[in-house]
Rosetta silent file (secondary structure, phi, psi, omega in degrees, C-alpha in Angstrom):
SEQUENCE: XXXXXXXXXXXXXXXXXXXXXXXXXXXXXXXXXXXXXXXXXXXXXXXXXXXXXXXXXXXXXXXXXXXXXXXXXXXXXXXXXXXXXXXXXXXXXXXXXXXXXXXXXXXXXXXXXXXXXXXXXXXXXXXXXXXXXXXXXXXXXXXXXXXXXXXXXXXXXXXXXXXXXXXXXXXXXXXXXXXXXXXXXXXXXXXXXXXXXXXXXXXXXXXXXXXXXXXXXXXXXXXXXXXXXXXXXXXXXXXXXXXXXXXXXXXXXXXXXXXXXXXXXXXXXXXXXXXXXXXXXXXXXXXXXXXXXXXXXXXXXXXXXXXXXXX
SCORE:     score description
SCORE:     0.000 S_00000001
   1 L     0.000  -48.840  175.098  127.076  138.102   41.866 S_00000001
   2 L   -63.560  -80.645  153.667  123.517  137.356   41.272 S_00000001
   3 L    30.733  -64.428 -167.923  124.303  133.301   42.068 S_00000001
   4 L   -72.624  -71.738 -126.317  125.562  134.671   46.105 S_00000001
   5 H   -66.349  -84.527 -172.775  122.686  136.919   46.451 S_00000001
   6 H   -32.402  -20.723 -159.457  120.247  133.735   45.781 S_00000001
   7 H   -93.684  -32.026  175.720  122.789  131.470   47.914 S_00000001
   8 H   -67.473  -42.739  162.934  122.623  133.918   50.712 S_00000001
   9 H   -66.210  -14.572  161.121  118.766  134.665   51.063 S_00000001
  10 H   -65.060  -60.998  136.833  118.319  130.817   50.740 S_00000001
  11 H   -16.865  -74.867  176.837  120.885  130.399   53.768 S_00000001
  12 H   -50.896  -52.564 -162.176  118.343  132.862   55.959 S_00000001
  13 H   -58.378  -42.132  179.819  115.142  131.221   54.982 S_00000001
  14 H   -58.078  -23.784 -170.596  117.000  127.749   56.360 S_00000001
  15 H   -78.277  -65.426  173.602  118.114  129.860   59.505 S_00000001
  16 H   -32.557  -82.791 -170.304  114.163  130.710   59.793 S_00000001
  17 H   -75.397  -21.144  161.828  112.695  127.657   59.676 S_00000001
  18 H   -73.512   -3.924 -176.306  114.927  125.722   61.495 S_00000001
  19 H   -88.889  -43.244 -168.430  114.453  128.314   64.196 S_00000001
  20 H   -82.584  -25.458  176.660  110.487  128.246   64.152 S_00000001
  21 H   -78.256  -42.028  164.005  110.787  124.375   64.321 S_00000001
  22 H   -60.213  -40.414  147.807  112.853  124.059   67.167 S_00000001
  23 L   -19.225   86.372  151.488  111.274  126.654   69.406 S_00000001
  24 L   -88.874  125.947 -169.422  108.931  125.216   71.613 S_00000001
  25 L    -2.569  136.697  146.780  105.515  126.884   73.056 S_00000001
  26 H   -57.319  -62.897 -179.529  105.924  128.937   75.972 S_00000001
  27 H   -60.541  -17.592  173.429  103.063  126.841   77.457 S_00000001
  28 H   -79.343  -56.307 -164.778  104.412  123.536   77.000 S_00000001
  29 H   -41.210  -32.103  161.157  107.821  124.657   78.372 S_00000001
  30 H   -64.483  -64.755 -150.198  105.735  126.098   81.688 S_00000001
  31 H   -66.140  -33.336 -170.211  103.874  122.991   82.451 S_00000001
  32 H   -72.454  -34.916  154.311  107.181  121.017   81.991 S_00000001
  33 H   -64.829    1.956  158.556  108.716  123.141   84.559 S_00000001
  34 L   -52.739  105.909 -159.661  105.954  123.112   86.699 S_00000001
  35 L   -86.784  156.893 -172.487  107.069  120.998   90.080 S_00000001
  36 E  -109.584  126.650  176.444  104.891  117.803   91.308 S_00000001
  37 E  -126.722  144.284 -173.365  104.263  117.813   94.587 S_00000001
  38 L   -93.396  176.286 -174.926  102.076  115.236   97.209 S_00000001
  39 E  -168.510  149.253 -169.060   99.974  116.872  100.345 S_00000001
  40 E  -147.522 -165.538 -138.896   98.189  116.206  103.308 S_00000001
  41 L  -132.575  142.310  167.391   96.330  117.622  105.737 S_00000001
  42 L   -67.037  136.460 -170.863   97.732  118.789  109.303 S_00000001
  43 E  -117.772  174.800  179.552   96.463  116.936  112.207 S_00000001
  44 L   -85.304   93.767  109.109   95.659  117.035  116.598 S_00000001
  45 L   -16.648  150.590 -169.985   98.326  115.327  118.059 S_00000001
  46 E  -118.803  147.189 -174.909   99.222  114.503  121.668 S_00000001
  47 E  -153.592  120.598 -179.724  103.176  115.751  122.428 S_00000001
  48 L  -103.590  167.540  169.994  105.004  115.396  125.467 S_00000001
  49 L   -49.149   19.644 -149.194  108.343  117.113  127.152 S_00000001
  50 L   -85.035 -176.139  177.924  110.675  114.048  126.510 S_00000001
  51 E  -134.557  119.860  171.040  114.540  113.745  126.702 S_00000001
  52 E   -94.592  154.049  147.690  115.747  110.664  124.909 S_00000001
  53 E  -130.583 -176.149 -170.799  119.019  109.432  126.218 S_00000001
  54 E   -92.151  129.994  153.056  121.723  106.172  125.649 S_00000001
  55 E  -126.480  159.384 -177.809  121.627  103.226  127.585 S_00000001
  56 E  -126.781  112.657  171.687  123.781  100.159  127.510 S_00000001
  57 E   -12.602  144.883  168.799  123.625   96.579  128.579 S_00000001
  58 E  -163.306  123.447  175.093  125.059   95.145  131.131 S_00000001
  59 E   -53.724   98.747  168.629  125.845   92.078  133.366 S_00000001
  60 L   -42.887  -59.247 -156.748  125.513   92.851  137.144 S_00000001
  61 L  -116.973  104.787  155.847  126.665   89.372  138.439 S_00000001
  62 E  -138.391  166.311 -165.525  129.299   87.230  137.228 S_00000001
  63 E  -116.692  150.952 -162.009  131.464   84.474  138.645 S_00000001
  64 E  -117.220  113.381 -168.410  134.643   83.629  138.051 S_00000001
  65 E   -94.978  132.361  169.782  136.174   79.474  138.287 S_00000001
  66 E   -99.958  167.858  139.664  139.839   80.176  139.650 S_00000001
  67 L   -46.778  155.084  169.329  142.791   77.112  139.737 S_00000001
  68 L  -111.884  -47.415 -179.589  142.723   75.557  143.000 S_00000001
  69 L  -112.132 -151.671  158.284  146.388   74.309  142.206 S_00000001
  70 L  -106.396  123.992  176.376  149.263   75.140  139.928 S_00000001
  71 E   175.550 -153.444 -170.889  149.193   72.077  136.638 S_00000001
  72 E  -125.573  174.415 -136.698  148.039   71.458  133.558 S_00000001
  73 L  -112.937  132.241  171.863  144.474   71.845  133.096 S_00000001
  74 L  -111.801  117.350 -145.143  142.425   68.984  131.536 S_00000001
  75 L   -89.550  154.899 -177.026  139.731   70.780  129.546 S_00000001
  76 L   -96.106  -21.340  176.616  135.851   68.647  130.250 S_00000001
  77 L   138.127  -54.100 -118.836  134.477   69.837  126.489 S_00000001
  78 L   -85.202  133.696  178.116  132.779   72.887  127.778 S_00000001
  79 L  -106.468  169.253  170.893  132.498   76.070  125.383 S_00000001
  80 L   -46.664  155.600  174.557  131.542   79.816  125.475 S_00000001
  81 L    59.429  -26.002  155.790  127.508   80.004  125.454 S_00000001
  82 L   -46.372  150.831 -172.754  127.176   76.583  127.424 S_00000001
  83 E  -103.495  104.072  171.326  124.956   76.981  130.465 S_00000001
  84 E  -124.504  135.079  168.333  126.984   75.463  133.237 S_00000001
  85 L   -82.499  141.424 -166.505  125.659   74.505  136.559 S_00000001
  86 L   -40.743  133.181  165.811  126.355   75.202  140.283 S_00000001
  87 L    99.388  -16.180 -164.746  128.552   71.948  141.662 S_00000001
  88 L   -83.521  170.908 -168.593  129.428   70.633  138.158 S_00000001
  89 E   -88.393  138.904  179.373  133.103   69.896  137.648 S_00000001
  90 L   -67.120  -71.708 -155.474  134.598   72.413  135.208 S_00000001
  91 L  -134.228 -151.877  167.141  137.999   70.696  134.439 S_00000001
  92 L  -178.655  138.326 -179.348  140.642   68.652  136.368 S_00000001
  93 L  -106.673  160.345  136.820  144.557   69.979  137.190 S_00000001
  94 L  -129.982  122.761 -161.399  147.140   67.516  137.531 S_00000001
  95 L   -64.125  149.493  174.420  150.062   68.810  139.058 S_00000001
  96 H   -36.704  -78.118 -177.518  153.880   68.466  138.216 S_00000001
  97 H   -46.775  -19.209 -174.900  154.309   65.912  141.230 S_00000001
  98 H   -71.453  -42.217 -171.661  150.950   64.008  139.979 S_00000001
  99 H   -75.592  -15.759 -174.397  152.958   63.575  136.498 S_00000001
 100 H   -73.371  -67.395 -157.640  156.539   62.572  138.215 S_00000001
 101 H   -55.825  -27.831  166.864  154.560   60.132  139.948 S_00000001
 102 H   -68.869   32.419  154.609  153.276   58.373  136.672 S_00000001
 103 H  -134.383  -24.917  170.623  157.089   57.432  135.783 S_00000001
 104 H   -86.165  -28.963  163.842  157.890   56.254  139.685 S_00000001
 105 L   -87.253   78.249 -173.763  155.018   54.400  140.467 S_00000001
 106 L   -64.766  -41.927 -162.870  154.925   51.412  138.075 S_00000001
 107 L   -67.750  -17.581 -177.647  153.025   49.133  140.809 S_00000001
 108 L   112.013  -13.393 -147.053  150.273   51.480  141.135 S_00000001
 109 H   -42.008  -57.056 -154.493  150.910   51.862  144.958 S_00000001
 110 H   -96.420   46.507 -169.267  150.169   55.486  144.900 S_00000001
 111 H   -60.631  -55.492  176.843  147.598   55.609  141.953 S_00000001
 112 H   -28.236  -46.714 -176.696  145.107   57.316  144.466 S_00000001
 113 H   -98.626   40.604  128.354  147.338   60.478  144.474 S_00000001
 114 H   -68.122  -24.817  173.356  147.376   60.436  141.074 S_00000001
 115 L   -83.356  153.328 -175.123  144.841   61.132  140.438 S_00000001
 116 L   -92.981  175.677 -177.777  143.585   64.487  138.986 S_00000001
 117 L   -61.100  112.155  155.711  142.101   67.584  141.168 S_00000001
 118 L   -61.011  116.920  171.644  138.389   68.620  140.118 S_00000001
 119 L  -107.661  115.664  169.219  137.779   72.261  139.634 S_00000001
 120 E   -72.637  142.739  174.116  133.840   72.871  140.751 S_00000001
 121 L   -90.946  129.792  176.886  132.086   75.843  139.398 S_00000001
 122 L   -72.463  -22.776 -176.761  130.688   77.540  142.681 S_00000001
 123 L  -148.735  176.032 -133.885  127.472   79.173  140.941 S_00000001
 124 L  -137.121  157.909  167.445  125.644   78.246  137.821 S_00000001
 125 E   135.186  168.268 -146.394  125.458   80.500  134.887 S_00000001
 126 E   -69.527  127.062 -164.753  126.329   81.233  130.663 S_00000001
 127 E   -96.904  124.533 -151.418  129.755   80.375  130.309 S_00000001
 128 E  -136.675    8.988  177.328  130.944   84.215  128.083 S_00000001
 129 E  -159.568  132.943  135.564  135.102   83.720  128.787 S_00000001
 130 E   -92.629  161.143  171.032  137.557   80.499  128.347 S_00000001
 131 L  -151.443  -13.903  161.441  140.578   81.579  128.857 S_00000001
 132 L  -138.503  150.916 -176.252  142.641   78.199  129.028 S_00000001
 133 L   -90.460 -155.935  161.342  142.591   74.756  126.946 S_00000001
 134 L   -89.880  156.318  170.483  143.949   71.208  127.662 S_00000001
 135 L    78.101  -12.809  139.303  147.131   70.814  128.402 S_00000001
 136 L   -25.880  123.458  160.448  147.805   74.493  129.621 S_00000001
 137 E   -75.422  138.538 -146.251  149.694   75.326  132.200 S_00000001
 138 E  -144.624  137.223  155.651  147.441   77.441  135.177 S_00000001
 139 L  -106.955  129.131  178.887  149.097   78.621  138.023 S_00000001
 140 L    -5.214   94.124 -171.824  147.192   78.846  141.721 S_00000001
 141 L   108.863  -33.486  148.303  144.460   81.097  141.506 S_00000001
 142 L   -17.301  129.411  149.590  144.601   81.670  137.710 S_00000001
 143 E   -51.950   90.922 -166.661  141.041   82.512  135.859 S_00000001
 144 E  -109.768    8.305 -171.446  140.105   79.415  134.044 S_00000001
 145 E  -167.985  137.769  175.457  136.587   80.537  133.266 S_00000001
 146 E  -113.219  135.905  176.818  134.126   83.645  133.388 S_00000001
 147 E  -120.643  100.890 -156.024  130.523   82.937  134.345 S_00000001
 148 E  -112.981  108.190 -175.296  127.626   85.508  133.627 S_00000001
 149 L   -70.650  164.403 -163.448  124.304   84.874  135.028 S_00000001
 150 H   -97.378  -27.610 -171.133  121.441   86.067  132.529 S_00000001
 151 H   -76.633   20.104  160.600  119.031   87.513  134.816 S_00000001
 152 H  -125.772   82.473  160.864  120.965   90.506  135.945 S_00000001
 153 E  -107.403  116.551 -166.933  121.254   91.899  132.753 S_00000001
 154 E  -121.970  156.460  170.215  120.449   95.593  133.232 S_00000001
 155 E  -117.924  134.298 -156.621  120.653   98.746  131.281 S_00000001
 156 E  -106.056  126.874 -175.269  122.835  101.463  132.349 S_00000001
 157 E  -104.262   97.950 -178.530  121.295  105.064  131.444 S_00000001
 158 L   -86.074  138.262 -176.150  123.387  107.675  131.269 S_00000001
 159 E  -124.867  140.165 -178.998  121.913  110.849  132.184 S_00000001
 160 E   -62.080  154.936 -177.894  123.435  114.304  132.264 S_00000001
 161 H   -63.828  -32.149 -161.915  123.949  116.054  135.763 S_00000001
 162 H   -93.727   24.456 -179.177  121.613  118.989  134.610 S_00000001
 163 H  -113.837   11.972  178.635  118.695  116.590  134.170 S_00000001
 164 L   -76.769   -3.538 -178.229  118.913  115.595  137.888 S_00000001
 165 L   -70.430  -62.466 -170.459  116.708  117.938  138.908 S_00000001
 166 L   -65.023  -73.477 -161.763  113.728  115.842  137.061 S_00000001
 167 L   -85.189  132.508 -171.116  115.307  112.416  136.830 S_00000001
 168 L  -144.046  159.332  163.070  115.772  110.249  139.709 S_00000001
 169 L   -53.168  123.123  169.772  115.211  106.697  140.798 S_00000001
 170 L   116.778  -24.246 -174.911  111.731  105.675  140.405 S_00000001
 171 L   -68.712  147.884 -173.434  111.189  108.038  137.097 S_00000001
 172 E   -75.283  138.726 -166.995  109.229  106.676  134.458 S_00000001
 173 E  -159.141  155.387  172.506  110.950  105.794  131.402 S_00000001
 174 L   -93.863   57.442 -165.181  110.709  104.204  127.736 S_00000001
 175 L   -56.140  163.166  172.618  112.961  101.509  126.462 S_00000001
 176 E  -112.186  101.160 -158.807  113.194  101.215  122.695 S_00000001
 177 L   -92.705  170.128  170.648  114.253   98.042  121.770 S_00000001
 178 L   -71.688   11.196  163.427  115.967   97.322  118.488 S_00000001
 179 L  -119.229    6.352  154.942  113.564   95.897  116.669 S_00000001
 180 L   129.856  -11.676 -145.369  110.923   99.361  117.407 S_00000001
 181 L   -77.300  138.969 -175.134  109.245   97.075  120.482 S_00000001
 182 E  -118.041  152.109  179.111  108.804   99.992  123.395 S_00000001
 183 L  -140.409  128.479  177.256  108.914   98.376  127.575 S_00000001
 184 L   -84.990  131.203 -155.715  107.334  100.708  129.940 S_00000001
 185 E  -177.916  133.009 -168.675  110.284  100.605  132.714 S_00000001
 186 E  -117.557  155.200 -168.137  110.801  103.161  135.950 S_00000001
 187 L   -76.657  114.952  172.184  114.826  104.180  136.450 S_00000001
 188 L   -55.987  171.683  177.208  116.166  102.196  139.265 S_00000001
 189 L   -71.227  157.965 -153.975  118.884  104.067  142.077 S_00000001
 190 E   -95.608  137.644  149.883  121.543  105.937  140.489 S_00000001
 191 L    -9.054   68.393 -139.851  125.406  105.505  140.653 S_00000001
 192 L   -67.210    2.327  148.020  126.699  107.192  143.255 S_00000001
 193 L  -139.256 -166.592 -147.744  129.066  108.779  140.426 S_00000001
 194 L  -156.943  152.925 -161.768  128.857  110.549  137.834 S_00000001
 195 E   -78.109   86.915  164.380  131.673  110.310  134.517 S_00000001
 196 L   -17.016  -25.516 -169.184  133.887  112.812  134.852 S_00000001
 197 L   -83.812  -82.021 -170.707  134.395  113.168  130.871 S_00000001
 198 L   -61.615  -38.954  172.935  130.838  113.323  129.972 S_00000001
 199 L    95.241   29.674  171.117  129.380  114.960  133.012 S_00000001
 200 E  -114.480  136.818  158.934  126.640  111.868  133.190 S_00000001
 201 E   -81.488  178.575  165.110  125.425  109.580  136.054 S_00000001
 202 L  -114.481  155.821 -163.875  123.971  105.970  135.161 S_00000001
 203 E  -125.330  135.061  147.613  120.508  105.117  136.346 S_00000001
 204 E   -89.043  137.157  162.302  119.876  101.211  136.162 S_00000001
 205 E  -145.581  132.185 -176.173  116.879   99.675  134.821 S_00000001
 206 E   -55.688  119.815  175.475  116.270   96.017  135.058 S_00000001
 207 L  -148.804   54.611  161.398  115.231   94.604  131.543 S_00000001
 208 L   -75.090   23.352  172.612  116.669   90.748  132.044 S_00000001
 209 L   -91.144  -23.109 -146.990  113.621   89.046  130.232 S_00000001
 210 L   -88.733  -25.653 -173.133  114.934   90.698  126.876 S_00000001
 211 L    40.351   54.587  147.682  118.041   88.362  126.401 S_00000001
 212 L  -103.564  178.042 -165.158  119.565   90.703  124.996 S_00000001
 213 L   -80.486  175.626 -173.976  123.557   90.526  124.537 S_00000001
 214 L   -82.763  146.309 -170.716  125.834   92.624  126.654 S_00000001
 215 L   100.730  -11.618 -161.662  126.883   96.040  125.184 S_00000001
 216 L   -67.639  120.419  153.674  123.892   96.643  123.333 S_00000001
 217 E   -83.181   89.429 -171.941  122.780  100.223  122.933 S_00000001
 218 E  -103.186  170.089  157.362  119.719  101.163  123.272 S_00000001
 219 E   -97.267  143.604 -125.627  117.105  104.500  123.714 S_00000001
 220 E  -152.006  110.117 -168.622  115.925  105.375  126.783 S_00000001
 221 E  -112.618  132.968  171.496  112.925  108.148  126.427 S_00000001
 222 E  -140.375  129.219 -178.086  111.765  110.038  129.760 S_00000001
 223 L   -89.229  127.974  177.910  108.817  112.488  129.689 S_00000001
 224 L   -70.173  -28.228 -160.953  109.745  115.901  131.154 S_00000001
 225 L  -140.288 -153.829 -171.674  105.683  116.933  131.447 S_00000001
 226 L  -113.452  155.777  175.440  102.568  116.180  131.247 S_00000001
 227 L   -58.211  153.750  162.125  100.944  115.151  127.327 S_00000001
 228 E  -142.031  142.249  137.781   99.487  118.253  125.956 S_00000001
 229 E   -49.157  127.348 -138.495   98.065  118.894  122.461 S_00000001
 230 L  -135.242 -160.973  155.786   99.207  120.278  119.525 S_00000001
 231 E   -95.042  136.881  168.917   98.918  120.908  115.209 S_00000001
 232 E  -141.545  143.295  171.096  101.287  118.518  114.141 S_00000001
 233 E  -140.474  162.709  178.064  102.526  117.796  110.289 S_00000001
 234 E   -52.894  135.877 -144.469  105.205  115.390  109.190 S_00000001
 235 H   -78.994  -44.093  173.709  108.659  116.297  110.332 S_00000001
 236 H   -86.823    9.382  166.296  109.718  116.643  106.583 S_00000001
 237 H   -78.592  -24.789  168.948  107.255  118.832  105.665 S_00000001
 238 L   -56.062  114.257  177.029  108.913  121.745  107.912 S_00000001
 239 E  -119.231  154.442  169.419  111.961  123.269  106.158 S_00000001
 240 L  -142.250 -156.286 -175.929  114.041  125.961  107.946 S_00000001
 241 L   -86.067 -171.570  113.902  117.737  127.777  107.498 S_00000001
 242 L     5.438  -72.191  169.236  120.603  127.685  107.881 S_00000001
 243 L   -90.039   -5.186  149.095  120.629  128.729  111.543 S_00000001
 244 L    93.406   38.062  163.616  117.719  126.807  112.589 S_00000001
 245 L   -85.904  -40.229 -170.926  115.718  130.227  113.480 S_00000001
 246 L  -136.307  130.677 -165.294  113.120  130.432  111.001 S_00000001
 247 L  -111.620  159.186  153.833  110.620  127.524  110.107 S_00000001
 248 E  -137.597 -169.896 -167.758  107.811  127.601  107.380 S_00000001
 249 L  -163.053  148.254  173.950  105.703  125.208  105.743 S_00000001
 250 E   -99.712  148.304 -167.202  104.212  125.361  102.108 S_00000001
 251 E  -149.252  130.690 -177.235  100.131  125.459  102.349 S_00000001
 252 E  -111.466  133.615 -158.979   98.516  124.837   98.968 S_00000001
 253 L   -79.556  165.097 -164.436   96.015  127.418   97.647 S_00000001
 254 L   -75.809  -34.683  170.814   92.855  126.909   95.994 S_00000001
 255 L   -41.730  -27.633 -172.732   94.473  128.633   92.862 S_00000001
 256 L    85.553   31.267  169.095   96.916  125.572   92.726 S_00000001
 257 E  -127.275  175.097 -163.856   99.933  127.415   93.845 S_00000001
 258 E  -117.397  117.773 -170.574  101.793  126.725   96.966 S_00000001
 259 E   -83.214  118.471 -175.219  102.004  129.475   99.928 S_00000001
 260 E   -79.285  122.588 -155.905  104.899  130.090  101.966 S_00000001
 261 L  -139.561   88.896  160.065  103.547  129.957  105.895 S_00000001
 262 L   -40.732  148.777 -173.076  105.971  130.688  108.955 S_00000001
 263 L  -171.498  150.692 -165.616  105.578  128.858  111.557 S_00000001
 264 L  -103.965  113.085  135.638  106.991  127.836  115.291 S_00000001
 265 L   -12.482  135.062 -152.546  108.355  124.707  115.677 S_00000001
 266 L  -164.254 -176.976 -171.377  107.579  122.626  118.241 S_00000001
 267 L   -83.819  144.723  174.242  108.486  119.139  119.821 S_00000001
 268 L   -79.591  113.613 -179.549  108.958  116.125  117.884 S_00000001
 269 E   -96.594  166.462 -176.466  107.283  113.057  118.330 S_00000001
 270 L   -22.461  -47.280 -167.997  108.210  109.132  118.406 S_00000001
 271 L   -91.430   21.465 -159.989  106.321  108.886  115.248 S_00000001
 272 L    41.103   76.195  167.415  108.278  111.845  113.730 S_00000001
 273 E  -124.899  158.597 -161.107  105.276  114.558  113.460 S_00000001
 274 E  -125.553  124.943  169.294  106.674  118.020  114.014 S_00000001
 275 E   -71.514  143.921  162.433  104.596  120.212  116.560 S_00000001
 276 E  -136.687 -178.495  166.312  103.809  123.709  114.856 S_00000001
 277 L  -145.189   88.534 -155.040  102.154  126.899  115.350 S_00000001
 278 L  -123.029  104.594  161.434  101.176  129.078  112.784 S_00000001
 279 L    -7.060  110.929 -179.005   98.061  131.699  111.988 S_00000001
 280 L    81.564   15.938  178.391   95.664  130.462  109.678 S_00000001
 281 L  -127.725  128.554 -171.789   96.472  127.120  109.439 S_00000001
 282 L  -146.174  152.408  167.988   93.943  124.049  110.571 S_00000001
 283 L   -24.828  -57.462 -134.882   93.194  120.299  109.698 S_00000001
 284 L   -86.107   -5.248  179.183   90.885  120.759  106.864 S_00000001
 285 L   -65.147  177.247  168.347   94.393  122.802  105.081 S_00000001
 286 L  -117.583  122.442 -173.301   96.391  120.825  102.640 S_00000001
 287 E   -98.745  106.243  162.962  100.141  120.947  103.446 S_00000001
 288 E    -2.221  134.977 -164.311  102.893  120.172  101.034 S_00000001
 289 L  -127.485  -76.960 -169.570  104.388  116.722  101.710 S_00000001
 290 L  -116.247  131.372  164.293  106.810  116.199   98.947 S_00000001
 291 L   101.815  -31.376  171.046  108.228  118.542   96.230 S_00000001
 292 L   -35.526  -51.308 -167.272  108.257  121.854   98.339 S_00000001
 293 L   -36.256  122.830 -171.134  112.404  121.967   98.368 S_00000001
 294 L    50.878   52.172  170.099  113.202  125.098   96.910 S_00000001
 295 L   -84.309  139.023 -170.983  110.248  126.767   96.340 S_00000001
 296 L  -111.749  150.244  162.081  109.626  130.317   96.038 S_00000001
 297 L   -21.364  105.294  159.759  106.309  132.004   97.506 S_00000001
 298 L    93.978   15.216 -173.496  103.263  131.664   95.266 S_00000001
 299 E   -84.766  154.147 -178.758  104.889  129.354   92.741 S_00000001
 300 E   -67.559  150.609  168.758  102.695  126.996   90.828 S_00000001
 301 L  -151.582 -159.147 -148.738  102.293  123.539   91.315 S_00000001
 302 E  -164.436  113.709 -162.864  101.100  120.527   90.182 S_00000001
 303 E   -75.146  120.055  179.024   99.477  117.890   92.170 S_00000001
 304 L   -45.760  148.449 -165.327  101.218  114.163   92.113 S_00000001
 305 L    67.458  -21.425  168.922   98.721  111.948   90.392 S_00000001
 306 L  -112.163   68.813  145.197   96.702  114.389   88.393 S_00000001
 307 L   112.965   20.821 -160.231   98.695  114.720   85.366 S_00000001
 308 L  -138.281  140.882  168.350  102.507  115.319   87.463 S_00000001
 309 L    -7.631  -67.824  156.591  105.163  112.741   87.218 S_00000001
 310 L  -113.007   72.576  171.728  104.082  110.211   89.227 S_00000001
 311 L   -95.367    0.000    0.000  101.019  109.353   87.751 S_00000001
């Protein structure tokens, strides 16, 4: 009996000390949970009214090379993406009767009508469609070629009907090209109809210097106003709800904790800054950046670079 008694209070003291060793400080365990966050300072911004919409590429003017006869088509070499010129001979047809006549005329008499039929391209321009090879048969009138000239390559802007009040031919407008490049460009006359599905007309605007291909989508920015000036912070410093009703911002305190600060929302610019409006808030504050997401009101925080995770 004595023996257990000894084995059992030995058993506690091991309970003890493996308990006191394992523990760690309440202060290191806050500072590891402390979140690291970066911060910057709100700025004056200039922020206009815009509406971005879609526009798409397009060929105005293309030409078509038809058959002149019904034969078989003798192809000249020419491929998709060759540049073929007004007057140049496409092809040559030679006709059923042209081929009869190469097994009845051994002497040659009628070599002259043997020969075969030229098809001329009528206008010059990128050749974008083959549609037959040698030795195909083409019947009269048949589509032996599509021809797209480059300079009326235009971009068609679809706009909604309830922006027609504002946008019209002659409005000022922003392409965006796809590599960030912006062309100052005014909206050309409008369609005279408008897309039954979507409820859009198309606006043209001439952008054939761009070479770009047909089909292309691009964005098409038109200012609603005049510029006006605002407080602007980076679009991901702004967090809101659910319903996209209530906006705040984190504002960091001299104390080192980070302040929860409503605030109205406001238009977004090109260079993604977020307009706001908010009481107490000016350039010289320092605004959360990074690390805000799920923060509660007055919680501590810990500046990136001094001593925070990514020093």
């Amino acid at each position: 009996m004595h023996k257990d008694r000894l084995y059992i209070l030995g058993l506690g003291v091991l309970f003890i000390q493996a308990a006191c060793t394992s523990a760690p400080p309440a202060e290191d365990a806050a500072v590891e949970s402390t979140p690291v966050v970066t911060v910057g300072n709100p700025a004056n911004h200039s922020f206009s009214n815009s509406v971005t919409f879609t526009g798409t590429t397009q060929y105005q003017q293309k030409a078509v090379i038809r058959a002149g006869i019904a034969g078989y088509v003798h192809h000249r070499g020419w491929k998709m993406g060759d540049v073929v010129r007004g007057g140049s001979v496409y092809c040559t047809i030679t006709s059923k009767e042209q081929e009869a006549l190469k097994n009845i005329d051994k002497s040659g008499i009628l070599e002259k009508f043997r020969n075969p039929i030229p098809v001329v391209a009528g206008t010059g321009g990128i050749l974008t469609a083959v549609n037959y090879q040698n030795g195909d048969f083409v019947a009269e009138g048949d589509i032996l070629a599509t021809l797209t000239q480059q300079s009326s390559l235009v971009l068609l802007v679809n706009v909604p009907v309830e922006y027609l009040s504002k946008v019209h031919a002659g409005t000022a407008c922003t392409v965006v090209m796809p590599d960030g490049t912006k062309l100052s460009k005014n909206l050309q006359a409008g369609l005279p109809t408008a897309d039954p599905a979507s409820q859009t007309q198309s606006f043209i605007v001439p952008i054939a210097s761009t070479n770009l291909p047909e089909g292309a989508n691009l964005k098409v920015v038109i200012n609603l106003s005049t510029t006006e000036q605002g407080l602007a912070v980076p679009v991901k410093a702004v967090q809101t709800d659910e319903t996209q009703e209530h906006f705040w911002i984190f504002k960091l305190g001299a104390d080192g904790k980070a302040y929860k600060i409503e605030v109205q929302a406001g238009k977004i610019s090109t260079d993604s800054l977020q307009e706001i409006q908010a009481k107490g808030i000016s350039t010289s504050d320092k605004i959360i950046l990074d690390g805000a997401y799920g923060l509660a009101d007055s919680s501590k925080v810990k500046l990136a670079g001094k001593g925070g995770k990514e020093d």
